[in-house]
N, C-alpha and C positions, 0 to 999 in steps of 0.2 A: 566412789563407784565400786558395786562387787565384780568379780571379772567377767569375762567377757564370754557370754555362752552360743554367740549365734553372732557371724560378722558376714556381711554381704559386700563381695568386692566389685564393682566397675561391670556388675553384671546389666545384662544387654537380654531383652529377651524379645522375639518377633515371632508372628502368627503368618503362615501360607495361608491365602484367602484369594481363591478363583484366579491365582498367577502371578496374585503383587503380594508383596512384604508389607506386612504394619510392626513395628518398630515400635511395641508395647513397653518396652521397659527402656531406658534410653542413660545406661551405667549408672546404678543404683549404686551405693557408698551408705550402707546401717551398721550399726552394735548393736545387737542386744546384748543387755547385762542380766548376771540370773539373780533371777529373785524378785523383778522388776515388774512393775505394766507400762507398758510401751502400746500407747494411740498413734494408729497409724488414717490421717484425716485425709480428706478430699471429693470433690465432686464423684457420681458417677463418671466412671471410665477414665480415671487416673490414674490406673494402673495397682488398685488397694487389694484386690483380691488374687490378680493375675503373681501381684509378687508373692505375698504368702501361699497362693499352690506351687510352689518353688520350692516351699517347705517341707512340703509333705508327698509328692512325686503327683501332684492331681494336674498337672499342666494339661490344658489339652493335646491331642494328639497332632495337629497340625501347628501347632507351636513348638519353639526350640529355642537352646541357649546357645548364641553363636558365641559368645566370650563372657568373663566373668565367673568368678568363685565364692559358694555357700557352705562358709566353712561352720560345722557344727562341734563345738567342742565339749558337750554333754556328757559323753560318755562314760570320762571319769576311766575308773579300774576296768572297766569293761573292753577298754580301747587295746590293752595286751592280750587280749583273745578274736580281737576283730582282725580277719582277714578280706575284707568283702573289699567293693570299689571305693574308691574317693581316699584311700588313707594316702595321706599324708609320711613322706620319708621319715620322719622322728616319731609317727605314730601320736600326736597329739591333736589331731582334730579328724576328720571326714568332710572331704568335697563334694555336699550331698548333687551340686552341678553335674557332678561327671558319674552319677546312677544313670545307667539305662535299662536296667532290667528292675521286675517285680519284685522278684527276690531282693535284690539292693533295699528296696524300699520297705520288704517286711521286718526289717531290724531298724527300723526307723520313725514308721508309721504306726504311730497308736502306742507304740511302746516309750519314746521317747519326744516327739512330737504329736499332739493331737488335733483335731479343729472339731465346735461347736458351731454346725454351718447356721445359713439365714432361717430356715423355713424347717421346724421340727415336724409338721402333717409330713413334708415331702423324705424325710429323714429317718422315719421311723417304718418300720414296717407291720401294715396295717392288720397283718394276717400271723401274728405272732404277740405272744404277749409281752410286757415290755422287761417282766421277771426275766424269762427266756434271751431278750435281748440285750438286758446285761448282763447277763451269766457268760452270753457268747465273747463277750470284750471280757471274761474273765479267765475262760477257758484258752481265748486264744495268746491272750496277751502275759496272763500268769500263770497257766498252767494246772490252775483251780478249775474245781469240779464236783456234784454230790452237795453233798452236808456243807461242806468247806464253803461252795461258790453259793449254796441258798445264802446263810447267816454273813457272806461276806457282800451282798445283793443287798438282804434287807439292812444292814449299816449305811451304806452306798445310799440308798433312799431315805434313809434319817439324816444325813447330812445334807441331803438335798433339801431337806424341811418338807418332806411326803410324808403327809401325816398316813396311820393304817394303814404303814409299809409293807404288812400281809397280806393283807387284801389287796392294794394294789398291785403287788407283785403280778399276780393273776390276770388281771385288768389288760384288755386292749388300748392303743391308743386313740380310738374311736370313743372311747369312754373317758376322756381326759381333755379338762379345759386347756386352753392353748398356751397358759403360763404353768398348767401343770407340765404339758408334754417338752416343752423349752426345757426344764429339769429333771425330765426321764434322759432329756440329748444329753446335757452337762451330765448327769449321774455315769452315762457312758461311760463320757471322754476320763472323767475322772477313775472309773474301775480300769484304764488302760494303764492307770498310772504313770502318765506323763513327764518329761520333766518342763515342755514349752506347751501350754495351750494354748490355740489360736482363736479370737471367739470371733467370727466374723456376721458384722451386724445382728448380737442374741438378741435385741430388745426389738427391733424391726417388726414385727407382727404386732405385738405385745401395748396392751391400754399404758395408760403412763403411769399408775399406779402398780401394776403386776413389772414394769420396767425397774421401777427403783427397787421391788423387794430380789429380783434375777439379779442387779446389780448390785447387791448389797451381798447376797448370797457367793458370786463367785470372787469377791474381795476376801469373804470369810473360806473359801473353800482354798484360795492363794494362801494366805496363811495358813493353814492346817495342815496340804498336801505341801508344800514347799513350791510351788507354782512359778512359775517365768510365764508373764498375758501377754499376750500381743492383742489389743482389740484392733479392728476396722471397724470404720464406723466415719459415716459424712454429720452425721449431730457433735457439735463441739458441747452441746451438757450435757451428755455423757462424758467427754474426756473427761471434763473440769471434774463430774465425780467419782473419776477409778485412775487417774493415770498419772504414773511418775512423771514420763517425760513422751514429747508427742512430736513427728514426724509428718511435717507437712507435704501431701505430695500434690502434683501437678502435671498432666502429659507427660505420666511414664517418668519422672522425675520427682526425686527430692527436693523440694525448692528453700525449705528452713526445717531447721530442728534444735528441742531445747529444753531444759524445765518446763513440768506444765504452768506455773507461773511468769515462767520466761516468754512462753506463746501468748498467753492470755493477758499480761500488763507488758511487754512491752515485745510486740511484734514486730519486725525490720522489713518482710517480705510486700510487698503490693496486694500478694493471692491472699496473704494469711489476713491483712487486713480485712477482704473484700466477705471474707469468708466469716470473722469474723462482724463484719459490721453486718450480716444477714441473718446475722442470731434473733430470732423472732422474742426472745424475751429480752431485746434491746430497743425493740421497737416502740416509737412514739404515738401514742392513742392522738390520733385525727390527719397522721401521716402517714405517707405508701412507706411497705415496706421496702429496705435497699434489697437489689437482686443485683448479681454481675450478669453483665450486658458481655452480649457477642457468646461465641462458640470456641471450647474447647479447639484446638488446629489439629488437623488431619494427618494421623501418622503415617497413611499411607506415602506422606511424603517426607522428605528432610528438613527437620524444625531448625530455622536460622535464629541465633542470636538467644532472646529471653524468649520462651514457649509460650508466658503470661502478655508480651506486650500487645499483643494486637488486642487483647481488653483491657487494658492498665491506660489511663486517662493522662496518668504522669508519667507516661514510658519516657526514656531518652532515646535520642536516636541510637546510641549505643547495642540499646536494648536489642534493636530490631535485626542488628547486626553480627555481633557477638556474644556466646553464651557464658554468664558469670560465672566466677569462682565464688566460692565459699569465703565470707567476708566473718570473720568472727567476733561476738558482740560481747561470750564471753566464753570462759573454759568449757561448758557445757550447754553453750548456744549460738548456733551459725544460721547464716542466710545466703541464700546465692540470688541478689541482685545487685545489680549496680549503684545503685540510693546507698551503698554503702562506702564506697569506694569515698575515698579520701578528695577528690576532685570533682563528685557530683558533685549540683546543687542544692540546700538545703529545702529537705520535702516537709511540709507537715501530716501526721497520717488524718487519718478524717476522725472528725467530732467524736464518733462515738469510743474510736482507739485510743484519743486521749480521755473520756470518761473512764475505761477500763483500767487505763492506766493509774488515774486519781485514784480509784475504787482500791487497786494495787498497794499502791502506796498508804492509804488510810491503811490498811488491811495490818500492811507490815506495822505501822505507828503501831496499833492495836495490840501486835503481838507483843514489842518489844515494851511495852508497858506492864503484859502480863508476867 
Protein backbone atom coordinates (compact mmCIF):
# COMPACT_ATOMS: atom_id res chain seq x y z
CA UNK A 1 0.00 0.00 0.00
CA UNK A 2 1.18 3.75 -0.74
CA UNK A 3 0.87 5.86 2.50
CA UNK A 4 -1.80 6.93 3.86
CA UNK A 5 -3.31 10.41 2.69
CA UNK A 6 -6.82 10.84 4.23
CA UNK A 7 -7.59 8.63 7.55
CA UNK A 8 -11.07 9.01 9.22
CA UNK A 9 -11.01 8.22 13.01
CA UNK A 10 -14.25 7.05 15.12
CA UNK A 11 -15.98 10.00 13.61
CA UNK A 12 -19.59 10.40 14.67
CA UNK A 13 -21.56 12.76 12.67
CA UNK A 14 -25.50 13.92 13.59
CA UNK A 15 -28.19 16.23 11.86
CA UNK A 16 -30.68 18.72 14.20
CA UNK A 17 -33.88 18.07 12.62
CA UNK A 18 -37.16 19.95 14.22
CA UNK A 19 -35.53 18.94 18.12
CA UNK A 20 -34.31 15.26 17.57
CA UNK A 21 -30.89 14.04 16.69
CA UNK A 22 -30.27 11.71 13.71
CA UNK A 23 -27.07 10.03 14.25
CA UNK A 24 -25.97 10.01 10.52
CA UNK A 25 -22.55 8.81 10.88
CA UNK A 26 -22.18 6.29 13.71
CA UNK A 27 -17.88 6.15 14.28
CA UNK A 28 -16.55 5.81 10.86
CA UNK A 29 -12.84 4.02 10.91
CA UNK A 30 -11.35 4.81 6.66
CA UNK A 31 -7.68 5.01 5.10
CA UNK A 32 -7.33 6.44 2.05
CA UNK A 33 -4.13 5.70 0.45
CA UNK A 34 -2.67 8.22 -2.32
CA UNK A 35 -2.71 7.24 -5.49
CA UNK A 36 -5.68 4.89 -5.14
CA UNK A 37 -9.65 4.65 -6.22
CA UNK A 38 -11.40 4.03 -3.14
CA UNK A 39 -15.64 2.81 -3.87
CA UNK A 40 -17.40 3.93 -1.38
CA UNK A 41 -20.89 1.42 -1.92
CA UNK A 42 -24.33 1.54 -0.37
CA UNK A 43 -28.07 2.02 -0.57
CA UNK A 44 -29.49 5.50 -0.47
CA UNK A 45 -29.07 7.06 2.85
CA UNK A 46 -26.20 5.15 4.25
CA UNK A 47 -24.58 7.83 5.01
CA UNK A 48 -22.08 7.95 1.22
CA UNK A 49 -22.41 11.41 0.66
CA UNK A 50 -22.99 12.91 4.22
CA UNK A 51 -19.28 11.41 4.90
CA UNK A 52 -17.33 12.71 1.98
CA UNK A 53 -19.01 16.48 2.59
CA UNK A 54 -16.79 15.95 5.65
CA UNK A 55 -14.08 16.31 3.16
CA UNK A 56 -14.59 19.23 1.80
CA UNK A 57 -16.51 21.57 4.68
CA UNK A 58 -20.14 21.12 2.55
CA UNK A 59 -21.87 19.51 5.77
CA UNK A 60 -24.97 20.95 6.24
CA UNK A 61 -25.59 23.75 8.38
CA UNK A 62 -27.66 21.82 10.96
CA UNK A 63 -25.34 18.95 11.05
CA UNK A 64 -22.09 18.66 13.36
CA UNK A 65 -19.33 16.61 14.38
CA UNK A 66 -19.73 15.71 18.03
CA UNK A 67 -16.32 13.33 18.14
CA UNK A 68 -14.00 11.90 15.74
CA UNK A 69 -10.92 13.15 13.58
CA UNK A 70 -10.30 13.74 9.64
CA UNK A 71 -6.82 13.83 9.44
CA UNK A 72 -5.63 14.99 6.08
CA UNK A 73 -1.95 14.41 5.38
CA UNK A 74 -1.71 15.83 1.60
CA UNK A 75 -0.08 18.65 2.26
CA UNK A 76 3.47 17.59 1.92
CA UNK A 77 6.15 20.71 2.20
CA UNK A 78 3.30 23.00 2.39
CA UNK A 79 2.32 21.80 5.92
CA UNK A 80 5.71 24.19 7.30
CA UNK A 81 3.92 27.20 6.32
CA UNK A 82 0.41 26.26 7.37
CA UNK A 83 -0.64 28.05 10.29
CA UNK A 84 -4.54 27.66 10.10
CA UNK A 85 -6.96 25.27 12.31
CA UNK A 86 -6.65 21.38 12.70
CA UNK A 87 -2.70 21.23 12.74
CA UNK A 88 -1.58 18.87 14.46
CA UNK A 89 1.54 19.31 17.41
CA UNK A 90 4.32 17.65 15.04
CA UNK A 91 2.81 19.62 12.04
CA UNK A 92 2.24 16.35 9.98
CA UNK A 93 -1.29 16.29 9.11
CA UNK A 94 -4.68 18.71 9.55
CA UNK A 95 -7.92 17.90 11.55
CA UNK A 96 -9.94 19.02 8.68
CA UNK A 97 -12.93 17.98 11.85
CA UNK A 98 -12.09 20.93 13.92
CA UNK A 99 -12.43 23.76 10.67
CA UNK A 100 -15.21 26.09 11.55
CA UNK A 101 -14.71 28.80 9.58
CA UNK A 102 -14.58 29.47 5.55
CA UNK A 103 -11.41 30.62 5.50
CA UNK A 104 -10.26 27.05 7.16
CA UNK A 105 -11.77 25.65 4.25
CA UNK A 106 -10.31 27.88 1.37
CA UNK A 107 -6.82 26.14 1.71
CA UNK A 108 -8.58 23.07 1.42
CA UNK A 109 -11.25 23.06 -0.86
CA UNK A 110 -10.55 22.92 -4.61
CA UNK A 111 -7.03 23.18 -3.94
CA UNK A 112 -6.35 20.01 -2.46
CA UNK A 113 -9.51 18.28 -2.14
CA UNK A 114 -12.30 18.51 -4.93
CA UNK A 115 -15.79 16.87 -5.72
CA UNK A 116 -17.38 16.14 -9.17
CA UNK A 117 -21.11 16.45 -7.69
CA UNK A 118 -24.29 14.25 -9.23
CA UNK A 119 -26.08 16.59 -11.61
CA UNK A 120 -23.67 18.76 -13.97
CA UNK A 121 -27.28 21.14 -15.39
CA UNK A 122 -27.51 21.89 -11.60
CA UNK A 123 -23.65 22.50 -11.19
CA UNK A 124 -22.75 24.62 -13.93
CA UNK A 125 -23.86 27.97 -14.29
CA UNK A 126 -26.31 28.68 -16.95
CA UNK A 127 -25.61 32.38 -17.56
CA UNK A 128 -21.85 32.23 -18.08
CA UNK A 129 -19.82 30.33 -20.54
CA UNK A 130 -18.04 27.38 -19.47
CA UNK A 131 -14.34 28.98 -20.89
CA UNK A 132 -15.13 31.72 -18.09
CA UNK A 133 -15.91 28.99 -15.66
CA UNK A 134 -12.98 27.25 -15.77
CA UNK A 135 -10.71 29.96 -16.09
CA UNK A 136 -12.53 31.05 -12.62
CA UNK A 137 -11.11 27.53 -10.80
CA UNK A 138 -7.92 28.88 -12.31
CA UNK A 139 -7.74 32.16 -11.35
CA UNK A 140 -8.92 31.32 -7.97
CA UNK A 141 -7.20 28.28 -7.20
CA UNK A 142 -3.59 29.03 -9.30
CA UNK A 143 -3.43 32.21 -9.50
CA UNK A 144 -3.60 32.14 -13.53
CA UNK A 145 -5.01 34.62 -15.69
CA UNK A 146 -5.10 36.42 -19.41
CA UNK A 147 -3.15 34.52 -22.04
CA UNK A 148 -1.66 31.94 -19.28
CA UNK A 149 -5.55 30.90 -17.96
CA UNK A 150 -7.03 30.80 -22.03
CA UNK A 151 -4.12 28.19 -23.40
CA UNK A 152 -4.09 26.52 -19.86
CA UNK A 153 -8.39 26.22 -20.29
CA UNK A 154 -8.10 25.11 -23.82
CA UNK A 155 -5.48 21.97 -22.53
CA UNK A 156 -7.89 21.41 -19.59
CA UNK A 157 -10.67 20.55 -22.32
CA UNK A 158 -8.39 18.41 -24.53
CA UNK A 159 -7.87 16.15 -21.85
CA UNK A 160 -11.32 16.04 -21.21
CA UNK A 161 -11.69 14.77 -24.86
CA UNK A 162 -13.79 18.32 -25.89
CA UNK A 163 -13.25 18.07 -29.17
CA UNK A 164 -13.12 22.14 -30.80
CA UNK A 165 -11.84 23.27 -27.58
CA UNK A 166 -12.07 26.84 -29.10
CA UNK A 167 -15.11 27.00 -29.82
CA UNK A 168 -16.45 25.55 -27.00
CA UNK A 169 -14.68 27.49 -24.84
CA UNK A 170 -17.21 30.18 -25.73
CA UNK A 171 -20.31 27.90 -25.66
CA UNK A 172 -22.97 27.88 -22.78
CA UNK A 173 -23.87 24.90 -21.02
CA UNK A 174 -27.43 25.03 -22.45
CA UNK A 175 -25.50 24.08 -25.67
CA UNK A 176 -23.97 20.97 -24.37
CA UNK A 177 -25.23 17.35 -24.37
CA UNK A 178 -25.28 15.97 -20.79
CA UNK A 179 -22.21 13.68 -21.21
CA UNK A 180 -20.56 16.68 -22.54
CA UNK A 181 -21.46 18.97 -19.58
CA UNK A 182 -20.42 15.84 -16.80
CA UNK A 183 -16.76 16.85 -18.55
CA UNK A 184 -16.95 20.69 -18.48
CA UNK A 185 -17.77 19.52 -14.23
CA UNK A 186 -14.55 17.15 -14.28
CA UNK A 187 -12.49 19.76 -16.58
CA UNK A 188 -13.09 22.02 -13.28
CA UNK A 189 -12.31 19.93 -10.58
CA UNK A 190 -9.26 18.96 -12.51
CA UNK A 191 -7.88 22.97 -13.30
CA UNK A 192 -8.18 23.13 -9.21
CA UNK A 193 -5.60 20.78 -9.17
CA UNK A 194 -6.35 18.57 -6.64
CA UNK A 195 -4.66 16.09 -4.81
CA UNK A 196 -8.22 13.89 -3.61
CA UNK A 197 -11.21 14.02 -6.08
CA UNK A 198 -14.28 12.96 -5.00
CA UNK A 199 -16.64 11.84 -7.90
CA UNK A 200 -20.03 11.44 -6.32
CA UNK A 201 -22.45 9.46 -8.43
CA UNK A 202 -20.63 11.10 -12.14
CA UNK A 203 -22.28 8.62 -14.29
CA UNK A 204 -25.98 8.99 -12.65
CA UNK A 205 -27.75 11.08 -15.36
CA UNK A 206 -25.55 9.74 -18.07
CA UNK A 207 -27.03 6.73 -21.02
CA UNK A 208 -24.77 3.70 -20.40
CA UNK A 209 -22.68 4.07 -23.24
CA UNK A 210 -21.55 8.03 -22.44
CA UNK A 211 -21.06 6.20 -18.60
CA UNK A 212 -18.28 3.85 -19.70
CA UNK A 213 -16.42 6.65 -21.95
CA UNK A 214 -16.79 9.52 -18.35
CA UNK A 215 -15.45 6.35 -16.69
CA UNK A 216 -12.78 5.50 -18.71
CA UNK A 217 -11.88 9.27 -19.00
CA UNK A 218 -11.41 9.89 -15.19
CA UNK A 219 -9.12 6.58 -14.82
CA UNK A 220 -6.94 8.32 -17.63
CA UNK A 221 -7.08 11.78 -16.03
CA UNK A 222 -5.97 9.63 -12.42
CA UNK A 223 -3.08 8.74 -13.95
CA UNK A 224 -1.89 11.93 -15.79
CA UNK A 225 -2.76 14.28 -12.76
CA UNK A 226 -1.44 11.90 -10.00
CA UNK A 227 -5.20 11.65 -8.65
CA UNK A 228 -6.36 9.99 -5.17
CA UNK A 229 -10.71 8.92 -6.37
CA UNK A 230 -12.82 8.35 -3.92
CA UNK A 231 -16.13 7.35 -5.95
CA UNK A 232 -19.88 6.95 -4.41
CA UNK A 233 -21.81 5.27 -6.00
CA UNK A 234 -24.79 2.53 -5.11
CA UNK A 235 -24.00 0.52 -8.86
CA UNK A 236 -21.44 -2.09 -7.76
CA UNK A 237 -20.45 -2.06 -12.13
CA UNK A 238 -19.09 0.67 -11.88
CA UNK A 239 -16.87 -0.39 -8.78
CA UNK A 240 -15.75 -3.63 -10.44
CA UNK A 241 -14.68 -0.96 -13.38
CA UNK A 242 -12.60 1.81 -11.57
CA UNK A 243 -11.67 0.67 -8.07
CA UNK A 244 -8.77 -0.50 -6.17
CA UNK A 245 -10.38 -1.27 -3.09
CA UNK A 246 -14.20 -0.66 -1.84
CA UNK A 247 -16.02 0.28 1.39
CA UNK A 248 -18.97 -1.12 2.13
CA UNK A 249 -21.46 1.09 4.05
CA UNK A 250 -24.67 0.66 5.86
CA UNK A 251 -26.81 3.01 8.53
CA UNK A 252 -24.13 5.46 8.87
CA UNK A 253 -21.54 2.54 9.20
CA UNK A 254 -18.84 0.72 7.77
CA UNK A 255 -19.98 -2.65 7.62
CA UNK A 256 -16.89 -4.60 5.32
CA UNK A 257 -13.92 -3.29 3.34
CA UNK A 258 -11.31 -4.90 1.01
CA UNK A 259 -9.80 -5.47 -2.45
CA UNK A 260 -12.12 -4.91 -5.14
CA UNK A 261 -11.69 -8.70 -5.75
CA UNK A 262 -12.04 -9.38 -2.09
CA UNK A 263 -15.68 -7.81 -2.14
CA UNK A 264 -16.66 -9.16 -5.34
CA UNK A 265 -15.37 -13.16 -4.98
CA UNK A 266 -15.58 -13.51 -1.62
CA UNK A 267 -17.78 -11.35 0.60
CA UNK A 268 -18.15 -12.10 4.65
CA UNK A 269 -20.85 -9.28 5.31
CA UNK A 270 -24.74 -10.35 4.99
CA UNK A 271 -25.44 -6.37 3.37
CA UNK A 272 -22.62 -6.94 0.87
CA UNK A 273 -23.99 -10.18 -0.09
CA UNK A 274 -27.57 -8.83 -0.45
CA UNK A 275 -26.24 -5.98 -2.37
CA UNK A 276 -24.46 -7.97 -4.36
CA UNK A 277 -26.89 -10.63 -5.19
CA UNK A 278 -29.27 -7.53 -6.62
CA UNK A 279 -26.81 -6.99 -9.36
CA UNK A 280 -29.27 -6.91 -12.32
CA UNK A 281 -26.73 -8.44 -14.63
CA UNK A 282 -26.80 -11.45 -12.34
CA UNK A 283 -30.11 -11.95 -12.89
CA UNK A 284 -31.90 -15.18 -14.19
CA UNK A 285 -34.16 -14.53 -17.45
CA UNK A 286 -37.70 -15.98 -16.22
CA UNK A 287 -36.91 -15.19 -12.59
CA UNK A 288 -37.73 -12.00 -10.14
CA UNK A 289 -35.07 -10.10 -9.53
CA UNK A 290 -33.55 -10.41 -5.62
CA UNK A 291 -34.33 -7.08 -3.72
CA UNK A 292 -33.47 -6.75 0.18
CA UNK A 293 -36.73 -6.66 1.94
CA UNK A 294 -37.64 -4.43 4.98
CA UNK A 295 -36.23 -0.77 5.60
CA UNK A 296 -32.99 0.75 6.36
CA UNK A 297 -33.61 1.54 10.72
CA UNK A 298 -34.32 4.81 11.92
CA UNK A 299 -31.51 6.97 13.19
CA UNK A 300 -33.45 9.08 14.90
CA UNK A 301 -33.01 6.49 17.37
CA UNK A 302 -30.20 4.21 19.06
CA UNK A 303 -29.28 1.18 16.50
CA UNK A 304 -28.80 -1.98 19.04
CA UNK A 305 -26.54 -4.63 18.00
CA UNK A 306 -26.03 -5.35 13.85
CA UNK A 307 -27.94 -2.12 12.00
CA UNK A 308 -28.30 -5.01 9.07
CA UNK A 309 -30.25 -7.66 11.33
CA UNK A 310 -33.70 -6.83 11.25
CA UNK A 311 -33.35 -7.61 7.20
CA UNK A 312 -30.76 -10.42 7.31
CA UNK A 313 -32.80 -13.80 7.16
CA UNK A 314 -29.69 -15.43 8.89
CA UNK A 315 -29.30 -12.88 11.66
CA UNK A 316 -28.25 -14.57 15.06
CA UNK A 317 -29.70 -13.53 17.91
CA UNK A 318 -26.30 -11.92 18.72
CA UNK A 319 -26.93 -9.86 15.88
CA UNK A 320 -30.00 -8.04 17.35
CA UNK A 321 -27.99 -7.37 20.44
CA UNK A 322 -24.71 -6.57 20.12
CA UNK A 323 -22.62 -4.48 17.59
CA UNK A 324 -19.74 -6.48 15.84
CA UNK A 325 -16.23 -6.02 15.69
CA UNK A 326 -14.11 -6.04 12.71
CA UNK A 327 -13.42 -9.76 12.03
CA UNK A 328 -10.50 -10.05 9.66
CA UNK A 329 -10.50 -12.31 6.58
CA UNK A 330 -7.37 -10.98 5.37
CA UNK A 331 -4.51 -8.16 5.84
CA UNK A 332 -6.50 -5.98 3.46
CA UNK A 333 -10.01 -7.16 4.08
CA UNK A 334 -12.33 -6.98 7.18
CA UNK A 335 -16.02 -7.34 8.07
CA UNK A 336 -17.99 -6.49 10.89
CA UNK A 337 -20.37 -9.31 11.49
CA UNK A 338 -20.74 -12.04 13.64
CA UNK A 339 -20.90 -15.05 10.83
CA UNK A 340 -17.37 -14.56 11.43
CA UNK A 341 -16.64 -15.07 14.73
CA UNK A 342 -15.01 -18.36 15.48
CA UNK A 343 -18.22 -19.73 17.45
CA UNK A 344 -21.07 -18.90 14.92
CA UNK A 345 -22.50 -21.38 12.97
CA UNK A 346 -21.60 -22.33 9.64
CA UNK A 347 -23.58 -19.86 7.05
CA UNK A 348 -23.50 -20.55 3.37
CA UNK A 349 -23.74 -17.13 1.30
CA UNK A 350 -26.56 -17.46 -1.32
CA UNK A 351 -26.30 -19.12 -4.84
CA UNK A 352 -25.37 -16.32 -6.60
CA UNK A 353 -22.16 -15.23 -3.98
CA UNK A 354 -20.91 -18.53 -4.58
CA UNK A 355 -21.23 -18.24 -8.60
CA UNK A 356 -19.21 -14.95 -8.15
CA UNK A 357 -16.94 -16.59 -6.20
CA UNK A 358 -16.24 -19.83 -8.94
CA UNK A 359 -16.18 -16.80 -11.57
CA UNK A 360 -13.16 -15.62 -8.93
CA UNK A 361 -11.51 -18.29 -8.87
CA UNK A 362 -11.52 -19.36 -12.71
CA UNK A 363 -10.44 -15.76 -13.25
CA UNK A 364 -7.39 -16.10 -10.98
CA UNK A 365 -6.65 -19.98 -12.62
CA UNK A 366 -6.58 -17.76 -15.92
CA UNK A 367 -4.34 -15.42 -14.80
CA UNK A 368 -1.70 -17.57 -13.38
CA UNK A 369 -1.53 -19.68 -16.56
CA UNK A 370 -0.84 -16.37 -18.40
Amino acid sequence: MSDIILSVRNLHVKFNLRGRELHALRGINLDVYDGESLAIVGESGSGKSVLNKNFIGLLDKNGFIPEGEIRYYGMGDKMRHYSGAGRDEHGSYIDLARFTRSEDWLRIRGSEICMIPQDPMTSLNPLKTIGWQIAEALLLHRGMKGRMAYEEVIRILEDVRIDDPCRRYKQYPHELSGGMRQRVVIAIAIACNPRILICDEPTTALDVTIQAQVLHLIRELKEKYHLTVIFITHDLGVVANIADRVAVMYAGDIVEYGLVDEIFYDPRHPYTWALLSSLPQLGVRGEELYAIKGTPPNLFREVQGDAFAARNPQALEIDKRQLPPYFEVSPTHQARTWLMDPRAPKMEPPAVIRKLKELGRKGGEADAEN
